[in-house]
KEZAMAR-543590 format. One line per field, with one value per residue (C-alpha): residue in three letters; x, y, z. Coordinates in nm, 3 decimals. Layout:
% KEZAMAR-543590
resn: (ALA  ...) $
X: (X  ...) $
Y: (Y  ...) $
Z: (Z  ...) $
% end
This chain:
% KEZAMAR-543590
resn: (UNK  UNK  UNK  UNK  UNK  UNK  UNK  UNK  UNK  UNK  UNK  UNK  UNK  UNK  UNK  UNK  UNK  UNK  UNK  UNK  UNK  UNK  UNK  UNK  UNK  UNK  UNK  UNK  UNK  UNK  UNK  UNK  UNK  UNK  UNK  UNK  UNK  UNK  UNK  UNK  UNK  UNK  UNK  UNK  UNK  UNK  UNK  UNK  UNK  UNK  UNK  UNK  UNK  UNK  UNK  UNK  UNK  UNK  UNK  UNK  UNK  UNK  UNK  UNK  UNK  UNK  UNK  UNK  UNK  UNK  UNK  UNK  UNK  UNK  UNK  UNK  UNK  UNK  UNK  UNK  UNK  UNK  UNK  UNK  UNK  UNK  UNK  UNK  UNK  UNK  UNK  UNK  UNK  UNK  UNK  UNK  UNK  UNK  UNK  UNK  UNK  UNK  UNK  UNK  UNK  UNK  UNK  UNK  UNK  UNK  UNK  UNK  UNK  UNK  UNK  UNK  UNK  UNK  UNK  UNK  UNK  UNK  UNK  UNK  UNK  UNK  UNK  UNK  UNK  UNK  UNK  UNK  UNK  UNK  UNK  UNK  UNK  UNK  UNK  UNK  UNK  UNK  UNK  UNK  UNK  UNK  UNK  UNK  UNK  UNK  UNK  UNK  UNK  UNK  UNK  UNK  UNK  UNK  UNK  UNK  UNK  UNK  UNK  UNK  UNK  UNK  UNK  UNK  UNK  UNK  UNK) $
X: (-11.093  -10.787  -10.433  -10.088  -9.726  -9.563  -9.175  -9.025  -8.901  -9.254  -9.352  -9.138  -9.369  -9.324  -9.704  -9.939  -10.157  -10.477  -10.642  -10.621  -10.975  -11.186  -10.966  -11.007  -10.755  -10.539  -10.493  -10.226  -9.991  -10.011  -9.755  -9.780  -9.504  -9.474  -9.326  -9.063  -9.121  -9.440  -9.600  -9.651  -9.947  -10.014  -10.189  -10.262  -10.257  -10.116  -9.773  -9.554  -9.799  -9.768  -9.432  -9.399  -9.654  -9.432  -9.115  -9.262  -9.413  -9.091  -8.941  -9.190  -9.168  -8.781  -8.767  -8.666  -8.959  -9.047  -9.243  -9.528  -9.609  -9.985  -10.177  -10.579  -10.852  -11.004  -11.255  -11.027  -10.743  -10.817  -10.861  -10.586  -10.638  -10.998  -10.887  -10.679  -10.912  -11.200  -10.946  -10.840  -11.164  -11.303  -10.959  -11.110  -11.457  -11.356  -11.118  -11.414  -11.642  -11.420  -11.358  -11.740  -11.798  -11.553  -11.641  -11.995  -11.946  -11.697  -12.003  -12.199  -12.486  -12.493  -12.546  -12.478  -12.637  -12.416  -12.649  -12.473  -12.110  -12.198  -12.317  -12.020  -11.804  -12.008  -11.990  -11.573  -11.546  -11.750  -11.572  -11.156  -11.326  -11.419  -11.102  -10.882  -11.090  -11.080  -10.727  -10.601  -10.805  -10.669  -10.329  -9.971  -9.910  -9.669  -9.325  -9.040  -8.700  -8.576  -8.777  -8.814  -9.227  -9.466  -9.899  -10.120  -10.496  -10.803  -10.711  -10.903  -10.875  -10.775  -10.468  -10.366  -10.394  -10.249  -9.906  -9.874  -9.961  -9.667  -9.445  -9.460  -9.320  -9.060  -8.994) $
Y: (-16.366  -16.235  -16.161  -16.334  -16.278  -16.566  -16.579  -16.617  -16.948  -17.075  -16.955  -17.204  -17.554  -17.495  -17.401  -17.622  -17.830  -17.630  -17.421  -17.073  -16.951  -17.202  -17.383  -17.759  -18.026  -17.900  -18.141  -17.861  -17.612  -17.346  -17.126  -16.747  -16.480  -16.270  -15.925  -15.798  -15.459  -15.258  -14.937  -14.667  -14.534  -14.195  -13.894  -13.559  -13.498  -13.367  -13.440  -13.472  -13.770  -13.972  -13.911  -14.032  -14.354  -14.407  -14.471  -14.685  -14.889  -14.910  -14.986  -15.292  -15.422  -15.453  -15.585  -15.972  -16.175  -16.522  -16.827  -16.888  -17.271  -17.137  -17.458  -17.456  -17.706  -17.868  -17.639  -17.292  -17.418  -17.192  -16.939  -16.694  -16.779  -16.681  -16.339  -16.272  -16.367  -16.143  -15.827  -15.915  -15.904  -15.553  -15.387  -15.527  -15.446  -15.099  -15.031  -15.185  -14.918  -14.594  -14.714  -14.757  -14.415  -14.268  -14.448  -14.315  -13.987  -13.986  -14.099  -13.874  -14.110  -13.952  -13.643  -13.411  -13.576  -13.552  -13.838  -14.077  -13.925  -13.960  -14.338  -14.416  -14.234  -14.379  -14.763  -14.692  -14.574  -14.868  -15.137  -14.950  -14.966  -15.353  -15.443  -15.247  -15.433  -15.810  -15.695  -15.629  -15.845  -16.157  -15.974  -15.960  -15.617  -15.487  -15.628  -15.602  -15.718  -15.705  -15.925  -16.166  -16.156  -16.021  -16.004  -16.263  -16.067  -16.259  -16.619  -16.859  -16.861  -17.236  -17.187  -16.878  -17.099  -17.420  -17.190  -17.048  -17.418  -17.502  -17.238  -17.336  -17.691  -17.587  -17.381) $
Z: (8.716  8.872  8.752  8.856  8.825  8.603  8.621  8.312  8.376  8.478  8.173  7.929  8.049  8.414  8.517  8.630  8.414  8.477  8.212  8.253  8.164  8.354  8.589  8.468  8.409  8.098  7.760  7.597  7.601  7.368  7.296  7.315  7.207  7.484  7.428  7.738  7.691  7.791  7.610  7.852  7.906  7.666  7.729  7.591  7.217  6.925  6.766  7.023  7.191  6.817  6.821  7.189  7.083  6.746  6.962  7.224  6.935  6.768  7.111  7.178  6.834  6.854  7.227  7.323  7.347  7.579  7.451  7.727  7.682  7.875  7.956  7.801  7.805  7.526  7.527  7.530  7.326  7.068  7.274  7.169  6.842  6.815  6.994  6.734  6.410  6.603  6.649  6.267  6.136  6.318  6.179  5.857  5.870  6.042  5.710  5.523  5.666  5.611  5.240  5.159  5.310  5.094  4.796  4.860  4.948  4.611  4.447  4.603  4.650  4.991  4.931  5.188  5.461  5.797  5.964  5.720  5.799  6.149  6.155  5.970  6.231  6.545  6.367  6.285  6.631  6.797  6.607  6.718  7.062  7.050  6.881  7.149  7.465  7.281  7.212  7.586  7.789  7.923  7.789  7.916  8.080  8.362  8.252  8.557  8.379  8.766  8.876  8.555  8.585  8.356  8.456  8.277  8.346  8.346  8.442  8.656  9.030  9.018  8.861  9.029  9.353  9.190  9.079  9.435  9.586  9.356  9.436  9.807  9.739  9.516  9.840) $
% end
């Protein structure tokens, strides 16, 4: 899988009618909100790093977005939605997971056991991590307002080379 620059008027139903996860002839174009403003990378910790994070979200949240008409298969037309209803339903099991070990330890059915505390953490901290990779992959990252692109990740060779084969006849 590779990852290609898409100007943002190729993205409103100017790409070519190959699907972007496996490469074969596209039956649809579905439509993706694409955000125009990218959340910089974070590091170190404590307050000032939340404080830096709650900004930047704020900042992405409020920016001007672009409707990518993204061509799919029959077989991956759904693609984005499943995505979505799998990153849905770990934020749900994860806040499933933190309210049972309250409710437990509130019961104190538990005891004082810190193997129980600690599978509960590990299993929280397992499902964050597999909602935050389903989340990004095959995302939009590396906006450039200059240059009016933004970086689809993870789509199929085929239509990488069928958007450059078109870009050289539009010239």
């Amino acid at each position: 899988m590779r990852s290609v620059a898409i100007y943002y008027s190729e993205a409103q139903g100017r790409l070519p009618d190959i699907c972007l996860r496996c490469g074969k002839p596209a039956v649809c174009r579905v439509e993706k909100t694409i955000r125009l403003h990218d959340l910089a990378p974070m590091h170190g910790r404590g307050v000032l790093t939340l404080i830096r994070l709650a900004a930047d979200l704020r900042r992405h949240f409020r920016s001007a977005t672009l409707v990518l008409q993204a061509p799919f298969c029959a077989a991956h037309r759904r693609h984005w939605a499943v995505r979505r209803a799998i990153v849905w339903a770990i934020a749900a099991l994860t806040l499933f997971s933190v309210l049972a070990f309250w409710l437990l330890r509130a019961a104190n059915v538990m005891g004082d056991t810190p193997a129980a505390a600690l599978t509960v953490a590990v299993g929280t901290l397992g499902l964050v991590t597999a909602a935050i990779i389903i989340g990004t992959s095959t995302a939009k990252h590396a906006c450039n307002n200059d240059a009016h692109t933004f970086v689809l990740h993870c789509v199929h060779p085929l239509f990488v080379r069928a958007l450059e084969d078109r870009r050289q006849q539009r010239g």
